[in-house]
C-alpha angles and dihedrals in degrees: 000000000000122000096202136281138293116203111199141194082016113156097240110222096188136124096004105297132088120233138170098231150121143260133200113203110192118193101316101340141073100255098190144335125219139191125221126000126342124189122217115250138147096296087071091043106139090021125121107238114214117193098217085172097148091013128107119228112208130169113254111280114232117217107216093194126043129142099205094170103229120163111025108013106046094144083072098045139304139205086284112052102034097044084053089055098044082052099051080042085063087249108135100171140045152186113203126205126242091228092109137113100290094022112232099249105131134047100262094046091062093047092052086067101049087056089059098041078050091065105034117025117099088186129065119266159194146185140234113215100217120222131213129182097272108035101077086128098070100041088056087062089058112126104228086195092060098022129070096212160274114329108208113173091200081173121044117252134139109356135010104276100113109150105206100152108106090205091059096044096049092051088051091052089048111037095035112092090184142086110287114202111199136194095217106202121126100232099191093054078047092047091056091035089064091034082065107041084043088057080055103031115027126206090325103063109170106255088238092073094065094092094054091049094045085035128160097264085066092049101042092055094047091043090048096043091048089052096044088050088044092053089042090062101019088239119174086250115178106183097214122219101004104195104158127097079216103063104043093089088063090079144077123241097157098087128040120279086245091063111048128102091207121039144170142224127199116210116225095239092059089054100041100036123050137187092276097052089072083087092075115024099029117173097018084067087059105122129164093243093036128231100263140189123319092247084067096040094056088040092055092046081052096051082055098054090042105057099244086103103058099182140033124204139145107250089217111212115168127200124169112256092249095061095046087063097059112107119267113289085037098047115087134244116246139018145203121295119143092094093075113008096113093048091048073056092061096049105063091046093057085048076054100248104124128016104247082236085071102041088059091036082060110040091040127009095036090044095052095050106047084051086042091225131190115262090317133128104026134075094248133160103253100009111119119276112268114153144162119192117200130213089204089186100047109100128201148198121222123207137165086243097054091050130116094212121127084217092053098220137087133192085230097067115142097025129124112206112196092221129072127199093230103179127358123187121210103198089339095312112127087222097166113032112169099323090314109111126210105203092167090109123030132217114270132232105267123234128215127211099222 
C-alpha cells in the first residue's frame, strides 16, 4: 500500500517566492518540502513519484464565496456536482452561501447542510449562517470555531434574504463577534433605477443596461453605510465582490490583510468581463453586483495589486441555461465559475496583469488567514495536503459541452485558456488526476482557530 507522494522538480509557487523543489505528502498531511533535487532513495520506498519538471506546484485556492444550490434548487447544482468542478478547477476548499431552499437561517437549518456536504463533496467546506431581520438569536449560537462566518445580503439577489431593518442591523453589527460577509448593493436607489429603464424599455430592457441600473452609485452607498456601521461598532466585516472604481477608497492597504477589521474580496468575473462584453454573452454576464465599465474593471485588478482587495473568489452562482436566456427581469443573477477560475488567473498573469505569487497570496494564503483556518492554504510541513499541480503549457478549449457543471454552460464558452489543472490532492487524496476522478475519500469540514 501506498504511504503518500512525493512530487518532485516541481517549480513551488508558495509564500511569495518561486523554487524548483520538492514536496512529500504522507497520508493527509505535507511531510516535508524540499528545495532543489532529491534523489530517490529508501526513505520514499512505497511512495508514488511524480516528475513535476515544467509544472507548478501551488497550495489548494479557497474560494470564500460559492452559491452550490443544495437543498432547494438542485436543478441548478448540489454538494456533488459543484464541489467536483471546483476540484478539477484546482479549488480545494469552499464557503457556501445560506440563499438556498430553505434558506440557511437557524441552527438546524445549517447543520442539515453539513450533513449533505458530509456525504457528497469531494472538496472541503464550509457554511454561511443567514441572517434575516428577526433571527439574531440564532446567529449569536454560531459556533466561530466550526462556522466561517455571518452571511448579511445588504442588496436583493438570488433568494429572499434581504436585511433592510436598521434596528436589526445595527444589533447584528453590534452583538455578532464573528466575521460578517455582506452583499453591498442599495436595493431602493436599484429599485427606481429599473423602474426607469422598464418605463423605456419594457419587459424586454437591453442586458447592457444591468450595470447602469446596479450602478456604482448603488454599491458605493451600501458598501459605505455597511463600514461606517462596522467602525461604529468595531464588527469582523468582509464587503464581498467589489466591482466598482468607486468603492475601492473605502478601504485600507496600509497594513497586512491579516491584520484589518474591515476587508475586501474581488470576484474573478469582475476582473476578467466588463460592461462591453454583454454584446456578446448577454444575460450569462448577469451578475447581482453587475459587470460593469472597463475603467472599473481595471480599477478593481489595481485594487488587487495594490493591497486594498485582500481576497479573490467566484462567487459561483449557477442557473440552468434556459433560464439564463429569458429577457432581463426574468433572467437570473450569477453563473457558474469555479471550473476555471484559476486558469482565467493565469491568464492574466501571463497578459501581465497580476504576478502568479498574488494570485496564490490572495486565493489562498490571504484567504486562510483572514478566516484563521486550521492548517489550510499554505505549503506548509505538517498542513493538510492540499495541493493543485499545473500543466502551464497545456492549453485548453472550453466549451459549454466539456464542463462539470450541473447547469452545462459556462461564461467562458468559446475560450481557450493556455494552462490546464493537471492533478489536485484534497488531504493528500489525488482526487482529480488528468480528467480521471477518485471519489473514494471526500473533503472535510474545515475548522477555524478562532
Amino acid at each position: 500500500m501506498t504511504k503518500g507522494f512525493f512530487i518532485k522538480n516541481a517549480t513551488i509557487i508558495n509564500e511569495g517566492k518561486k523554487i524548483i523543489g520538492c514536496l512529500k505528502i504522507t497520508a493527509n498531511i505535507i511531510d516535508d518540502i524540499y528545495e532543489g533535487e532529491v534523489k530517490p532513495d529508501e526513505f520514499l520506498k512505497n511512495y508514488t513519484i511524480i516528475d513535476a519538471k515544467g509544472k507548478w506546484l501551488i497550495p489548494g485556492l479557497i474560494d470564500d464565496q460559492v452559491h452550490f444550490r443544495e437543498p432547494g434548487l438542485t436543478h441548478k447544482g448540489d454538494l456533488y456536482t459543484e464541489p467536483k468542478a471546483a476540484v478539477a478547477g484546482g479549488i480545494t476548499s469552499y464557503m457556501e452561501m445560506p440563499n438556498t431552499v430553505p434558506s440557511a437561517v437557524t441552527q438546524r437549518l445549517l447543520a442539515d447542510k453539513y450533513v449533505i456536504a458530509a456525504e457528497k463533496s469531494l472538496a472541503n467546506y464550509s457554511f454561511y449562517m443567514g441572517t434575516t431581520n428577526t433571527n439574531l438569536d440564532q446567529l449569536l449560537k454560531t459556533d466561530p470555531k466550526t462556522v466561517c462566518g455571518i452571511k448579511i445580503f445588504l442588496g436583493s439577489s438570488t433568494g429572499d434574504m434581504l436585511v433592510d431593518n436598521v434596528d436589526a442591523l445595527n444589533d447584528i453589527f453590534k452583538e455578532v463577534k464573528m466575521l460578517i460577509a455582506v452583499h453591498c448593493e442599495d436595493d431602493p436607489m436599484i429599485k427606481i433605477r429599473a423602474s426607469e429603464f422598464k418605463n423605456q424599455y419594457g419587459e424586454n430592457i437591453p442586458m447592457r443596461f444591468h450595470a447602469a441600473i446596479r450602478n456604482d452609485e448603488a454599491c458605493y452607498k451600501s458598501s459605505s453605510e455597511a463600514i461606517d456601521r462596522a467602525t461604529k461598532y468595531d464588527t469582523r466585516l468582509h464587503i464581498l465582490h467589489i466591482s466598482t472604481a468607486r468603492e475601492i477608497a473605502l478601504f485600507r492597504n496600509d497594513i497586512p490583510s491579516i491584520e484589518k477589521r474591515i476587508t475586501a474580496e474581488a470576484c474573478v468575473h469582475h476582473l476578467w468581463f466588463s460592461e462591453e462584453d454583454y454584446a456578446t454573452k448577454g444575460g450569462f454576464i448577469k451578475w447581482n453586483p453587475a459587470v460593469k465599465t472597463l475603467k472599473d474593471r481595471d480599477a478593481v485588478r489595481q485594487a488587487v495589486i495594490d493591497n486594498y482587495i485582500d481576497v479573490l473568489a467566484t462567487d459561483h452562482a449557477p442557473h440552468t441555461f434556459a433560464e439564463k436566456k429569458n429577457p432581463y427581469f426574468k433572467c437570473p443573477s450569477g453563473g457558474p465559475l469555479v471550473q476555471h477560475a484559476l486558469v482565467a488567473l493565469i491568464e492574466m498573469s501571463k497578459n501581465g496583469i497580476f504576478p502568479m505569487e498574488l494570485i496564490i497570496q490572495k486565493y489562498a494564503h490571504a484567504v486562510a488567514d483572514m478566516f484563521q483556518i486550521k492548517k489550510r492554504g499554505y505549503l506548509r510541513k505538517g498542513f493538510y495536503a492540499d495541493v493543485v499541480l499545473v500543466n502551464p503549457e497545456a492549453s485548453q478549449l472550453v466549451e459549454n459541452a466539456n464542463v462539470l457543471y450541473k447547469s452545462e454552460w459556462t461564461p467562458f464558452d468559446g475560450t481557450r485558456f493556455s494552462s490546464t489543472v493537471e492533478k489536485t490532492f484534497v488531504n493528500g487524496h489525488l482526487v482529480y488526476d488528468n480528467g480521471i476522478f477518485d471519489e473514494t475519500k471526500l473533503g472535510e469540514r474545515l475548522i477555524f482557530e478562532r
